[in-house]
N, C-alpha and C positions, 0 to 999 in steps of 0.2 A: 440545401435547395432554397436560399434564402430569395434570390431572384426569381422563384417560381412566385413564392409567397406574397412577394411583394406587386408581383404582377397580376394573379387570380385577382385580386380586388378591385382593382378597378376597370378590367377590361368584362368582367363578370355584371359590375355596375352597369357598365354600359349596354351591355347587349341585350338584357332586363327592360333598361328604357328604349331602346329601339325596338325593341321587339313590341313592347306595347302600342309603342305609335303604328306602327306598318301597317300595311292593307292585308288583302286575303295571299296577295303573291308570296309573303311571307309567312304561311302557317310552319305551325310547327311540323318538325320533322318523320312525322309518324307515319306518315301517309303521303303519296305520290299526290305533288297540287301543280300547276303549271298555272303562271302567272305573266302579262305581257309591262313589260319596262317602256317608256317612251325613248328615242334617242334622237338626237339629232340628222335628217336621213341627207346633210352634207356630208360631202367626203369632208377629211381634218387635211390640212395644206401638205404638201410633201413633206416640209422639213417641223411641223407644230403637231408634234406627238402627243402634246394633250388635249388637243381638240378631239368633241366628240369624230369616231370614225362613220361610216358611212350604210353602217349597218343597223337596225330596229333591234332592238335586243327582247327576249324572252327570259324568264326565270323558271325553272322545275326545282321543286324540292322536293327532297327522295329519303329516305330512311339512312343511308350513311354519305350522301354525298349531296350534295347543292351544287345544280347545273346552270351559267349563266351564259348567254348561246344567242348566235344571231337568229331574230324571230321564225325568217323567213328560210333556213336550212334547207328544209326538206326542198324548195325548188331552185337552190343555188347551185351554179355551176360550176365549184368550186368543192376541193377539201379544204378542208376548215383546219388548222394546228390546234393543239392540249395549251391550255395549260393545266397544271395540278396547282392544288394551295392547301399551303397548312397554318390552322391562327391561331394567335398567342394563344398563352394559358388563360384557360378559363372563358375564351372568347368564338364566337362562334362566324357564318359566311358572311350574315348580315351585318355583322358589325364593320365588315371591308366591302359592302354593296356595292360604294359608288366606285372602288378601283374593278371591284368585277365585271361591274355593266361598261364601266372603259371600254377594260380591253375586249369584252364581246364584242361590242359596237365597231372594234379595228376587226374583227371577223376570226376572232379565237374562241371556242371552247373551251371555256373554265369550268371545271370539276374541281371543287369545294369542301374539302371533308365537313363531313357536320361537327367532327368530335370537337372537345374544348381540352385536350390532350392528345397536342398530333404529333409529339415527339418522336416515337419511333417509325412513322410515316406508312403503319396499315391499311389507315383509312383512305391516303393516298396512291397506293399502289392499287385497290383494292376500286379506286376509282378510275383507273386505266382497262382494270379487268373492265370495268360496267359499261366502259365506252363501247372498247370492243367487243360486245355482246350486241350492243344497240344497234353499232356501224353494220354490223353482219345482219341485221332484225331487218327485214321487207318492210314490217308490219311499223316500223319505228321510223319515227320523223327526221334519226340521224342515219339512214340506211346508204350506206355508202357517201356520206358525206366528209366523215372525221379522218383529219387525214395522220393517224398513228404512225407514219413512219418521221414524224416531228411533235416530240411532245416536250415541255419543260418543265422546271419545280421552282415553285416561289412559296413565299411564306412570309410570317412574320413571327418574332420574337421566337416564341417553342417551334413556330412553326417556322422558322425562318432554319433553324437547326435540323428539322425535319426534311425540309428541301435538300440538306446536304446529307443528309440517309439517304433518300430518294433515290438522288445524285449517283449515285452505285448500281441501280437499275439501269440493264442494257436498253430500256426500250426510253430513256431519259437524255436527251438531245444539248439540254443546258440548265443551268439552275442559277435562281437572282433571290440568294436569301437575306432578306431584308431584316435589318437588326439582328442577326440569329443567335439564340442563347447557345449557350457554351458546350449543350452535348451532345456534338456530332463529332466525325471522322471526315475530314476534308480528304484527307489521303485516297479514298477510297474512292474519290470521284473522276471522271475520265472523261470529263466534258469542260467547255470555257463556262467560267462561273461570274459574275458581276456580284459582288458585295456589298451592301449598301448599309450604311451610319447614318447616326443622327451626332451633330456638332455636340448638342447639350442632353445627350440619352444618357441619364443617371442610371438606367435599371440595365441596359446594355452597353456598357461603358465602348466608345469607339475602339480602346485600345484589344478588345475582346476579339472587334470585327478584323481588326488587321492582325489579330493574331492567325484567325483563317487564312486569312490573305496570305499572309508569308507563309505560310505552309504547304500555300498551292503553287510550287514552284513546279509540278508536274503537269500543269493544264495553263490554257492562256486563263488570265485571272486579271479581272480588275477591282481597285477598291473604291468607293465613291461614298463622302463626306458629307452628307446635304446641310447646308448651311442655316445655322439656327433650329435646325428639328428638335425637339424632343422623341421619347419613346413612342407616344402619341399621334404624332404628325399624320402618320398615315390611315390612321381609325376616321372612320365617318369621309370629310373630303382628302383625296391625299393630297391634294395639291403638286407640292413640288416631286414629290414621289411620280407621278402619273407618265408625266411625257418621258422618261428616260426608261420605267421601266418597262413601255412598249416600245419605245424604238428599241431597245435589247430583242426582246421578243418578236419582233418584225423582222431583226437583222439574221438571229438566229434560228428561229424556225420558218418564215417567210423569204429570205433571202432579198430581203428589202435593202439593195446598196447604200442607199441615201440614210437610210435608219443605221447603218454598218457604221459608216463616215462618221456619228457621232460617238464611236470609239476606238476605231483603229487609224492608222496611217499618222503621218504627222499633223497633218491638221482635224488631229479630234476633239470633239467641239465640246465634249464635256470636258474638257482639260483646261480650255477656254475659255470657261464661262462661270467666272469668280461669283458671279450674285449669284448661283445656283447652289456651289461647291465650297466648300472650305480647304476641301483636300483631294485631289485625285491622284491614284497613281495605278499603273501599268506593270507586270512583268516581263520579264524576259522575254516569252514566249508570246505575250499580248501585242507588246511591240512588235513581232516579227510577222504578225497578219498583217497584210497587206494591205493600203488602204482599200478600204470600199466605197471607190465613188461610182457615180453612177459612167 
């Protein structure tokens, strides 16, 4: 497990010093805190999926899971889609805040395990139970808002291999495991999956990530290269990570056309778009979705 080893260290470092800086929105996980995130309250342009979305964001943290949620839920006229997340070793929600307050801010419910060991994805699944308990709850602020018949798995590094556990769960819609270590089962998943590398990830070597990839010749599956990333890239700002992996989750749990376009049909735009990408590629099955334009 020499790539656990190598990885506890510094993503452990880090969430040590973020955690020290934080305000109260971020206490420790012992105790239910519910804290308010500021967001941008523009909508993000159709086709700039890393602009902030147009939603205020709120943060709860809970005893096994970290909730990051449009502020203003309880009077929205809308359900709201999952996502689940699982992080690296050793590394815990806050140390990926500003991708979570993203995609809240595009109008998702991110459920966050707290654990800093998501590989077998308990904490995960375990975070689907607690939604729908909430969604069912009068008395709760997500009372009929979560909309569970759209949920997905993302992650990173252990947890990025956890999302593809997950992934085997019937009530799991699509999964975007990002850098994911080596111990999952791709076989086992029965949803379109988006894969994502880092050009120069020494601790997850890309050829790891296309090993999943080609394995997934039984789901539409794509693989994506981000150019120049490290292991790193996506701790603290994701930067380049941000806009592709909510327009996936826009495409595939919102049914957002426009967000689709940037990976199916012939003109997909991450295929396209070499300052982004080093490498993209499609299967069989990826190719044969249809474009989705609007």
């Amino acid at each position: 497990m020499l790539w656990r080893r190598n990885l506890f260290a510094p993503l452990a470092a880090l969430a040590l010093a973020l955690t020290a800086s934080a305000g109260a929105g971020t206490a420790a996980a012992a105790t239910d805190t519910t804290a308010v995130a500021a967001a941008s309250p523009a909508a993000s342009a159709a086709d700039d999926f890393g602009a902030p979305g147009p939603y205020a964001t709120a943060v709860e943290v809970g005893a096994i899971t970290t909730l990051y949620y449009p502020r203003d839920i309880a009077d929205s006229d809308r359900r709201h889609p999952v996502i689940v997340w699982g992080n690296g070793t050793g590394g815990v929600p806050l140390v990926y805040r500003d991708l979570m307050l993203h995609w809240a801010s595009q109008g998702f419910v991110v459920a966050a395990a707290n654990t800093p060991m998501s590989n077998l994805g308990i904490s995960m699944r375990a975070s689907i139970d607690m939604l729908t308990g909430r969604n069912a709850d009068a008395d709760s602020v997500f009372f009929d808002r979560v909309d569970l018949e759209h949920i997905g798995a993302s992650g990173h590094s252990q947890g990025g291999a956890a999302a593809i556990v997950v992934g085997s769960d019937p009530r799991i819609d699509t999964i975007l495991p990002i850098q994911p270590g080596p111990l999952a089962n791709i076989n086992a998943v029965r949803v379109p999956a988006l894969l994502l590398a880092g050009q120069r990830d020494s601790i997850v070597f890309p050829a790891l990530v296309k090993a999943f990839y080609n394995a997934a010749d039984h789901i539409p599956a794509l693989y994506g290269e981000v150019r120049g990333a490290d292991h790193f890239t996506v701790v603290g700002d994701p930067g380049p990570f941000a806009a592709p992996t909510t327009a996936w989750f826009r495409a595939q749990l919102m049914g957002d056309r426009t967000a689709g376009a940037q990976f199916f049909g012939p003109g997909c735009g991450i295929c396209a778009d070499t300052a982004t990408w080093s490498d993209v590629r499609r299967n069989s099955l990826a190719l044969n979705v249809p474009a989705a334009t609007p």
